[in-house]
C-alpha positions as CSV (number, residue, x, y, z in Angstrom):
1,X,17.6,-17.3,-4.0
2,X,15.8,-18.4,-0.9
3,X,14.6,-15.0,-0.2
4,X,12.2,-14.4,-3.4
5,X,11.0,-17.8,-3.4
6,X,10.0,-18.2,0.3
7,X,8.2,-14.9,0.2
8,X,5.8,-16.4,-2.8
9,X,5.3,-19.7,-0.8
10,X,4.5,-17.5,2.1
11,X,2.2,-14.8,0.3
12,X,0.3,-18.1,-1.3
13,X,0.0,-19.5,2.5
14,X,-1.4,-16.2,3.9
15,X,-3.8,-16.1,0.7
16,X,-5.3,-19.0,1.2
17,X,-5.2,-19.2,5.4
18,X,-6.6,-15.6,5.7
19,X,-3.5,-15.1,8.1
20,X,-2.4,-11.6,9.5
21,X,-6.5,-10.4,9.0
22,X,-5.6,-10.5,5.4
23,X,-8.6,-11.4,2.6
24,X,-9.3,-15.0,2.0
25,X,-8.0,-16.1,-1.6
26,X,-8.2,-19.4,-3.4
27,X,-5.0,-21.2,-4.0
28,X,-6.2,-21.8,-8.1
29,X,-3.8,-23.0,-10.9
30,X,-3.1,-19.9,-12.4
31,X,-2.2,-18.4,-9.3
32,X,0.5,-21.5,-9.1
33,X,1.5,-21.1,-12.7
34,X,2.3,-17.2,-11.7
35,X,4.5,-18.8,-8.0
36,X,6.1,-21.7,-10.5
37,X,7.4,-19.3,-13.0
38,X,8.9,-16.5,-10.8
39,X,10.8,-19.0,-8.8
40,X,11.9,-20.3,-12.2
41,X,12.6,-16.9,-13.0
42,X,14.7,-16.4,-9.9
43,X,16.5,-19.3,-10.6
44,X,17.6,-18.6,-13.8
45,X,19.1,-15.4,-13.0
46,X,21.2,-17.2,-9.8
47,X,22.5,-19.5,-12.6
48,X,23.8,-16.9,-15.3
């Protein structure tokens, strides 16, 4: 479960930092909305 849900922190982080010469995004709500429910997601399916 920590796998999936570290790599969308992460992927936000370089988004927004520009890290790894990567394009400079906006952190923006949907964008969290999308992070919120794929953990959710992920969790779900660790529980059933």
């Amino acid at each position: 479960m920590i796998p999936p849900t570290l790599a969308c922190i992460l992927s936000l982080a370089i988004d927004r930092y520009g890290l790894f010469r990567m394009s400079f995004h906006l952190v923006n709500l949907h964008r969290v909305l999308e992070a919120l429910l794929l953990i959710a997601g992920v969790m779900l399916i660790a529980k059933y």
